[in-house]
Structures are given as structure tokens and as C-alpha cells.
C-alpha positions in Angstrom: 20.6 -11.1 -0.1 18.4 -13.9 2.0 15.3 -13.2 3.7 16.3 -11.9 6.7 18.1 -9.0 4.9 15.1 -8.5 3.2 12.9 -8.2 6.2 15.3 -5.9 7.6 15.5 -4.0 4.5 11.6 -3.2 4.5 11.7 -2.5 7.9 14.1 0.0 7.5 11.7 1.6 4.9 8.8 2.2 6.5 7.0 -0.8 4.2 3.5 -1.8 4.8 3.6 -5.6 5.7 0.3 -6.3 4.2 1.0 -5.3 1.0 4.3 -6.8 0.6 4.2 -10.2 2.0 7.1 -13.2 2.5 6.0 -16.5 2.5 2.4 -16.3 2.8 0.0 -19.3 3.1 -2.1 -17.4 0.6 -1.0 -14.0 -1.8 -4.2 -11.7 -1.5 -5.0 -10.0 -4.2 -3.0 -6.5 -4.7 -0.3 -7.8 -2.7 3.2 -8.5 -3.4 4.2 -11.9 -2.6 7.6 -13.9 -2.2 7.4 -17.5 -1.2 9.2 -20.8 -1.7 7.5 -23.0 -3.6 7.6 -26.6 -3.1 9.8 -27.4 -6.1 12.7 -25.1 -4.5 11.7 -22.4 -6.9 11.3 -19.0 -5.5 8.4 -16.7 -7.0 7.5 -13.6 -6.6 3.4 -12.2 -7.5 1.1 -9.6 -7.9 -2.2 -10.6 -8.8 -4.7 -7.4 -9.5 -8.0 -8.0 -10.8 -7.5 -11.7 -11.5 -4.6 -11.3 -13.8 -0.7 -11.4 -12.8 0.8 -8.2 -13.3 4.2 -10.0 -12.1 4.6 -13.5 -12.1 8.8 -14.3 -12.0 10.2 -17.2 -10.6 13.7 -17.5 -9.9 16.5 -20.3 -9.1 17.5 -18.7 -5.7 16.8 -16.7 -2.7 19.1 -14.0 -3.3 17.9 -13.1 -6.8 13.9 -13.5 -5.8 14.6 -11.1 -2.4 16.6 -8.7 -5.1 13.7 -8.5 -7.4 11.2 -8.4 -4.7 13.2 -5.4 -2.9 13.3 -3.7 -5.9 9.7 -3.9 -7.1 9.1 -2.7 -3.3 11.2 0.5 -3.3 10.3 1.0 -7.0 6.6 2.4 -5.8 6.7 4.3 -2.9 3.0 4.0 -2.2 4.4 0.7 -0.8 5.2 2.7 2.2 3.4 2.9 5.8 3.8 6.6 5.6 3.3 7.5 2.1 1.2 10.5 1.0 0.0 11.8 -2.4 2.7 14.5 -2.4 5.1 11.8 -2.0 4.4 10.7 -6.0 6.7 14.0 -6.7 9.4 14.0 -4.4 10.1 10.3 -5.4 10.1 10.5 -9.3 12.7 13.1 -8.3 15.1 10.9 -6.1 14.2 7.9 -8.0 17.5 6.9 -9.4 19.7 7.8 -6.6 17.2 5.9 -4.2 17.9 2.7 -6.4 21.2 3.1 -6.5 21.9 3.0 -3.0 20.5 -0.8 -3.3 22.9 -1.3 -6.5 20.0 -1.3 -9.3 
């Protein structure tokens, strides 16, 4: 997977841009960030409160935009259209929603 399969990928799932950002100047806080670093290393971040909650960096594009798109579908309040109900529905169709993307 590269980045445009990625993009297409979060388009195709209704995610919110803001929250889930690729290649940002800066990652706000509460976001979730993939960017190329200078060194070639590709990272993907979640800063809340000051502190990482996920800090990973990876030797590739494909395995960062795998990790990313799985952290992404993983919580469905990343979604443009998501709604308290849908906290239910997805715990539910959790595992076959993640296997349609092979995790």
C-alpha cells in the first residue's frame, strides 16, 4: 500500500481529514499523523495530552500506510459520520470489517 491507496482508502470511509492527517507540516494534538521524516523513516503519531499514545516508525511506506489504515478503521469515531450509537454496531462487525483490509 503507498499513499495514494491510502488516501483513497479513507476517502472511501467517510474519514475525517483533520483527525487523520498525511504528511503534515505540524501533527496537532489528538490527531493521527503519517509523515516522512527526513531520515527516510516513516512515523506514524498520536500525541494526547502531551504524551504519545502511538509513536511507531517504520522502514517503508507500505508498512507505515498499513498501520496507519488500521489504527484509522480500528476506531470508528474516526469517521465524518460517526454517531454514539455507532460504538455498538462497530464492536459487533469489528472483525469482519478488519478482515476485509487483511488484518
Amino acid at each position: 500500500m503507498n499513499i495514494k491507496e491510502l488516501e483513497e482508502e479513507l476517502k472511501k470511509n467517510n474519514i475525517n481529514q483533520k483527525s487523520c492527517l498525511i504528511n503534515p507540516k505540524i501533527c496537532p494534538e489528538g490527531a493521527l499523523c503519517l509523515k516522512k521524516e527526513e531520515n527516510d523513516l516513516w512515523t506514524v503519531t498520536l500525541n494526547e495530552r502531551g504524551e504519545f499514545r502511538i509513536k511507531e516508525e517504520f522502514y517503508n511506506e507500505h508498512d507505515a500506510c498499513r498501520f496507519f489504515l488500521f489504527n484509522v478503521i480500528s476506531d470508528p469515531t474516526d469517521r465524518n459520520d460517526f454517531e454514539q450509537k455507532d460504538l455498538f454496531d462497530f464492536q459487533k462487525n469489528k472483525t469482519k470489517f478488519l478482515k476485509k483490509y487483511g488484518f
